[in-house]
C-alpha positions in Angstrom: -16.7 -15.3 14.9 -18.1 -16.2 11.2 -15.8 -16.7 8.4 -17.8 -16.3 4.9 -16.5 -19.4 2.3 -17.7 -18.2 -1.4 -17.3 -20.1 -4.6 -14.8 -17.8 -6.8 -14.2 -19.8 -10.2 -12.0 -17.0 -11.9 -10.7 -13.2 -11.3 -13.5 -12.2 -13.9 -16.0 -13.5 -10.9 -14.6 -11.9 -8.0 -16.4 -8.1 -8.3 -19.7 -10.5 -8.0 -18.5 -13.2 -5.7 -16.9 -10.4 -3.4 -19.9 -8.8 -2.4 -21.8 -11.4 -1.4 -19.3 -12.9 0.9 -19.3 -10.0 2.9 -23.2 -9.9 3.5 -22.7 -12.7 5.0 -20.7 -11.6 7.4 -22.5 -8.3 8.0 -21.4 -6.2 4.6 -18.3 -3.7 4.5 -20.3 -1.1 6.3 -19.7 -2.9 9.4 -16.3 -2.4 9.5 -15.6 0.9 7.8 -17.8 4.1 7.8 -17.4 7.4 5.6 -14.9 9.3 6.1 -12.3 6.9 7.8 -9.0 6.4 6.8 -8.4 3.0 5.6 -5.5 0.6 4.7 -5.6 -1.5 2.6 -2.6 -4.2 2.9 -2.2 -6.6 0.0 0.9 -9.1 0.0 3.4 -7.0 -2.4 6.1 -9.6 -1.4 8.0 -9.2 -4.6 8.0 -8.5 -8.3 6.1 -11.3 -10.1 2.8 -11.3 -12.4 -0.5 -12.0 -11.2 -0.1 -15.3 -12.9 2.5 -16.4 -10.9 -0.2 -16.9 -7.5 3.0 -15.0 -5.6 0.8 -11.8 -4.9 -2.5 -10.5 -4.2 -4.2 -10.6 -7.8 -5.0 -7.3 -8.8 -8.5 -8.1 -9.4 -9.0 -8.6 -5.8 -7.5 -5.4 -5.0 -10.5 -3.9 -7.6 -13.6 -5.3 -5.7 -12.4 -4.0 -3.1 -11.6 -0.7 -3.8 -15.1 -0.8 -5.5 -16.5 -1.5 -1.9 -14.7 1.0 -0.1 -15.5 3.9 -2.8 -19.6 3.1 -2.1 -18.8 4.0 1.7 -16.8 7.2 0.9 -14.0 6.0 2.7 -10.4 7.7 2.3 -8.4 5.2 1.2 -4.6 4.6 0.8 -3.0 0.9 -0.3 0.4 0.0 1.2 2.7 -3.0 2.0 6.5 -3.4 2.9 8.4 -5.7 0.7 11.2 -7.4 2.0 13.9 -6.5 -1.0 13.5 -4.6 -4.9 12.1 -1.4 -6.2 8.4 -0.7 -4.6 7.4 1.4 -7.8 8.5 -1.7 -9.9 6.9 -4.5 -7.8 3.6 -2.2 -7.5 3.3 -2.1 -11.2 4.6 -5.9 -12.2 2.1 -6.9 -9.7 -0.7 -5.1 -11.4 -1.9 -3.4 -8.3 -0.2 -0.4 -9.6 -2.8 0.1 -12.5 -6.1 -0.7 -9.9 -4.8 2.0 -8.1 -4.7 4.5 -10.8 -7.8 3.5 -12.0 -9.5 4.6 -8.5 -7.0 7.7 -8.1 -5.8 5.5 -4.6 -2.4 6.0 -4.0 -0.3 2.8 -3.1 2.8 3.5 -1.0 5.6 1.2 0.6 5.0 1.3 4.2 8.5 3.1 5.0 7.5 5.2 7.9 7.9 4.2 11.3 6.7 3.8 15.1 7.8 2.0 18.1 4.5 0.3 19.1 4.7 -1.5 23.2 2.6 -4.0 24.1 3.8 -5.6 27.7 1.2 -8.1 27.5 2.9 -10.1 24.7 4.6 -13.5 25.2 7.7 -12.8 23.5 8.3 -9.9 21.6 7.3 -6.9 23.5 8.3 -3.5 21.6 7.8 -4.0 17.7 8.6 -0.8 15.1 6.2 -1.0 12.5 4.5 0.9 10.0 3.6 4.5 11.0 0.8 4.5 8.3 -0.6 0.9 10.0 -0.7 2.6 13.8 -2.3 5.5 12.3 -5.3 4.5 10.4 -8.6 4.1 11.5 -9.0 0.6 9.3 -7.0 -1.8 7.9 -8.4 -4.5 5.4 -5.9 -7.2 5.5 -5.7 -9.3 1.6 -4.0 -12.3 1.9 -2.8 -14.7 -0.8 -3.4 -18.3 0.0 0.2 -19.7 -0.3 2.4 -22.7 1.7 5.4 -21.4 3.1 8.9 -23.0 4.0 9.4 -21.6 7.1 5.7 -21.2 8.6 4.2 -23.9 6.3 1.3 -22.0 5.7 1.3 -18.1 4.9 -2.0 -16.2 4.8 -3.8 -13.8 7.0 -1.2 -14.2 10.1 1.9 -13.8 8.1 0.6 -11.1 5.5 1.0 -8.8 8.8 5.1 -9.0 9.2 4.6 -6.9 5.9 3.4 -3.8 8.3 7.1 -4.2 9.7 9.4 -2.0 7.4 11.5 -3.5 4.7 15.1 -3.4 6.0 13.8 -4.5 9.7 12.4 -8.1 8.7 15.9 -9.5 8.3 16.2 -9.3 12.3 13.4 -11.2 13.0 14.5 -14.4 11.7 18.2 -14.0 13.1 16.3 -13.6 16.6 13.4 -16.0 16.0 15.7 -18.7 14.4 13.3 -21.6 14.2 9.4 -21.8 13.0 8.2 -22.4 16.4 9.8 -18.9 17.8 9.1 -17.2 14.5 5.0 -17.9 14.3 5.4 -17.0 18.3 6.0 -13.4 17.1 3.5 -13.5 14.6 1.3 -13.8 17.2 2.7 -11.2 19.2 2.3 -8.9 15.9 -1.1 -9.7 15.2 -1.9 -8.2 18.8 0.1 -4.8 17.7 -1.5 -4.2 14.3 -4.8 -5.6 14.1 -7.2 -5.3 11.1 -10.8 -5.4 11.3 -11.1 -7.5 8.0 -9.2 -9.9 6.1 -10.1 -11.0 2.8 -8.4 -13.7 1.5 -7.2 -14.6 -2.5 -8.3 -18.3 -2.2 -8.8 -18.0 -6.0 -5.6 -19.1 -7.0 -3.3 -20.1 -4.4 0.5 -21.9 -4.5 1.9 -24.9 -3.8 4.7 -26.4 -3.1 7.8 -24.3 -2.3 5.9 -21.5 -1.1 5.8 -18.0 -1.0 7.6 -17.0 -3.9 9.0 -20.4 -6.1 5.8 -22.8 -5.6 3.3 -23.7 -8.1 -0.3 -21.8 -8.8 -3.0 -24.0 -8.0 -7.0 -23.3 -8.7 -8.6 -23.0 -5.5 -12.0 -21.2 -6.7 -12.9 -19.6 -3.3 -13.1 -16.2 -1.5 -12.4 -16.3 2.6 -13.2 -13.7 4.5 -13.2 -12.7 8.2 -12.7 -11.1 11.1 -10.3 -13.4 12.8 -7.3 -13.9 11.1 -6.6 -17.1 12.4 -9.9 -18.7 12.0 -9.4 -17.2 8.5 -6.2 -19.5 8.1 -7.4 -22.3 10.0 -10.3 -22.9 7.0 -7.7 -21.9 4.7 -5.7 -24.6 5.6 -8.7 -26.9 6.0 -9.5 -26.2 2.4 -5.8 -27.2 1.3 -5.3 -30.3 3.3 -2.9 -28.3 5.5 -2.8 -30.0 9.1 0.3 -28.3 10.3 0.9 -24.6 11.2 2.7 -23.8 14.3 1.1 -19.9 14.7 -2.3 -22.0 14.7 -1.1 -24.2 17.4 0.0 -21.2 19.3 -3.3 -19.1 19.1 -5.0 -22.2 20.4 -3.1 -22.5 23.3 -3.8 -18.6 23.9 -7.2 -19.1 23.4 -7.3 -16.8 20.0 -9.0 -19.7 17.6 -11.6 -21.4 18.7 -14.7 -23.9 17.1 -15.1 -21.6 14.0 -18.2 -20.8 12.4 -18.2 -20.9 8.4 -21.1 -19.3 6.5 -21.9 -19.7 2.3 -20.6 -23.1 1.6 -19.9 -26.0 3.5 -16.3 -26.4 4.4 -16.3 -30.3 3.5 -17.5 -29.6 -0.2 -14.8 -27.2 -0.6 -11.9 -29.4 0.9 -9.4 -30.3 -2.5 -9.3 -34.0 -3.2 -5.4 -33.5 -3.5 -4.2 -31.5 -0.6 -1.8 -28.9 -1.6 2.1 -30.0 -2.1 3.4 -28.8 1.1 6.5 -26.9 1.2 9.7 -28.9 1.7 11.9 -27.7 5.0 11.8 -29.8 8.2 10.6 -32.6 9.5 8.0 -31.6 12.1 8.1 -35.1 14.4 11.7 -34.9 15.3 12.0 -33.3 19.2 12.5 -30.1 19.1 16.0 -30.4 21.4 17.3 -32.7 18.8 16.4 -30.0 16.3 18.2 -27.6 18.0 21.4 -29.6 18.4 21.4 -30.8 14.7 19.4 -28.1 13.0 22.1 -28.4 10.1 20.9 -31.9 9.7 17.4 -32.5 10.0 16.7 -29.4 7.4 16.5 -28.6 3.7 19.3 -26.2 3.3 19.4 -23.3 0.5 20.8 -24.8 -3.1 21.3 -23.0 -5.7 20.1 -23.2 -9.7 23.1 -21.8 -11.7 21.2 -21.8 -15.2 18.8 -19.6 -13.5 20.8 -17.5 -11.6 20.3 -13.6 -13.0 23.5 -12.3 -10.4 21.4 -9.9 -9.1 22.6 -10.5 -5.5 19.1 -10.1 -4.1 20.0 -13.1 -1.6 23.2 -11.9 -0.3 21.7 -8.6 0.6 18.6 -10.8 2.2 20.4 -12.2 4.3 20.4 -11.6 7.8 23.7 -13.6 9.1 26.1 -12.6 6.6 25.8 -16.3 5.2 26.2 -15.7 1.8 29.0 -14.1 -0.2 29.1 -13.7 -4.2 31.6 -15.1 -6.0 31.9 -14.4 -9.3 28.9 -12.8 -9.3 26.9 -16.3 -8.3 26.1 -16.9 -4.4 27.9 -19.0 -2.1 26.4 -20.5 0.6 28.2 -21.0 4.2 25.8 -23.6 6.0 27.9 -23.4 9.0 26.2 -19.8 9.4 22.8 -20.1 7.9 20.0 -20.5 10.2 17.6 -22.2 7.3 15.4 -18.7 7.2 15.3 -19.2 3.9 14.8 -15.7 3.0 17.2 -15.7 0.2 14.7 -18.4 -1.1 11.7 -16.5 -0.5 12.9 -13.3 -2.2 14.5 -14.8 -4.9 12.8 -13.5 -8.3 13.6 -16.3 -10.4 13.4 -18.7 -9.0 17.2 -19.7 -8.6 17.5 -20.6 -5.2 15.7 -24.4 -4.2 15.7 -26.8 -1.3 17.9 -29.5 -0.8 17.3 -32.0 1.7 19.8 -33.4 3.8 20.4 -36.8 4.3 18.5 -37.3 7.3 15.4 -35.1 6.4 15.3 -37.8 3.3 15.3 -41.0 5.6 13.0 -39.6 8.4 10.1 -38.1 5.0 10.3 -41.9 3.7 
């Protein structure tokens, strides 16, 4: 499959820049006709502005819609944030405003179906989205972000948002480790799979991705069909060599040589590759891992001047290893499993990474 690579310098370009990445690929009408029901699935993950490259920027969101109104398509927005208030996040976000503006209603993706799929490798039954198994389309927008757990989150990962709210949390008790986690990812991505994904390369973050990272100017548009040849450009682009749900689709034969159209991947490439997030150190055996997780990975800190007591963390977490004391969370290590969910959904940023002793020696 093709994967179109457009410049993009700002959000004030991407109604232009928008367009023509999808000619070459074969324009929207290939992949939606009038009349069909479409999804539209931005990453909502939490409540932050479009400044803070956490979501998909609203503008995005725009030249799309603009697309899709052309067709005469029937259109509906939706996503499934892991914790807060949808109607707040929808509106801090700005996606909100989009929507009114093309009367599309945006909804938090609440409703749900058991969905089998026997040929998966690991995770068989999924519930996800009723709204996601129903449509005729789904347009998949991404955000261009590193991640602690994954190391990379994009078109793959913005999927475990079709998986209701309150249901993520068992996920990472069950897939403890990235290696099982991006397994599942897989396994979803064979469940709910959209016909287009359009990723926000405009802006993307660094660092201590999804949610407490950095923006960094990026200046592209890439969109395909193929959500991992999507992400494996994306990460070309960033200087991002390791993502274990890329390894994994290999090996399955679902990424292969990929074919970019507009410009040339190597005059795209950043001359300083994206700070990576900070979590684990990827060359230690992965039986050693297991026996010493504790000690070979950055473990959940947190800021106390930053702290808002909102509890967001302790109600994130999916092993009861956090407990508020005095209205400030406490950590038990002994029971995390270094998800770092309480990280991720953190809305100020109060939670960091620590690394442990050994993760320090073994990164030097």
């Amino acid at each position: 499959m093709v994967v179109a690579v457009v410049k993009c310098k700002d959000y004030s370009s991407v109604g232009k820049m928008l367009p023509k990445a999808l000619s070459l690929i074969g324009g929207m009408g290939k992949y939606v006709k009038k009349g069909q029901r479409v999804l539209v699935k931005p990453n909502l993950l939490l409540g932050k502005l479009p400044e803070d490259a956490a979501t998909t920027h609203p503008e995005i969101l725009r030249a799309v819609l603009v697309e899709l109104k052309k067709i005469g398509a029937s259109v509906i927005v939706g996503d499934s944030p892991g914790m807060g208030n949808f109607d707040g996040i929808a509106k801090k976000t700005g996606l909100k405003k989009v929507c009114d503006e093309f009367k599309v209603e945006i909804v938090e993706l609440k409703e749900r179906v058991d969905v089998e799929r026997k040929q998966n490798k690991l995770v068989k039954l999924f519930t996800i989205s009723k709204l996601a198994n129903d449509v005729d389309v789904i347009i998949n927008l991404p955000k261009m972000k590193t991640h602690t757990l994954t190391h990379f989150t994009g078109a793959v990962k913005n999927i475990f948002g079709c998986i209701p709210g309150k249901l993520k949390p068992q996920f990472h008790l069950r897939q403890q480790d990235a290696h099982t986690f991006s397994r599942m990812l897989v396994d979803l991505n064979k469940v709910v799979v959209p016909s287009l994904h359009i990723m926000d390369a405009v802006v993307g973050m660094e660092g201590q991705g999804p949610s407490s990272g950095s923006p960094r100017e990026v200046g592209l548009l890439i969109v395909g069909e193929n959500p991992y040849e999507v992400d494996s450009v994306a990460c070309s682009v960033a200087g991002i060599d390791k993502a274990p749900y890329l390894d994994i689709a290999r090996k399955q034969k679902l990424l292969g040589k990929v074919v970019v159209k507009g410009e040339k991947l190597d005059s795209v490439k950043l001359s300083r590759k994206f700070l990576p997030a900070r979590s684990s150190f990827d060359r230690i055996p992965k039986w050693i891992m297991k026996m010493f997780k504790g000690l070979f990975t950055a473990k959940p800190w947190l800021l106390p001047e930053k702290c808002i007591h909102c509890a967001r963390c302790f109600e994130v977490c999916p092993v009861d290893a956090i407990k508020m004391v005095d209205g400030y969370p406490q950590f038990d290590y002994n029971k995390c499993i270094r998800c770092y969910c309480c990280h991720e959904m953190c809305p100020v940023k109060a939670i960091g990474l620590k690394d442990s002793f050994l993760l320090k020696i073994f990164k030097k």
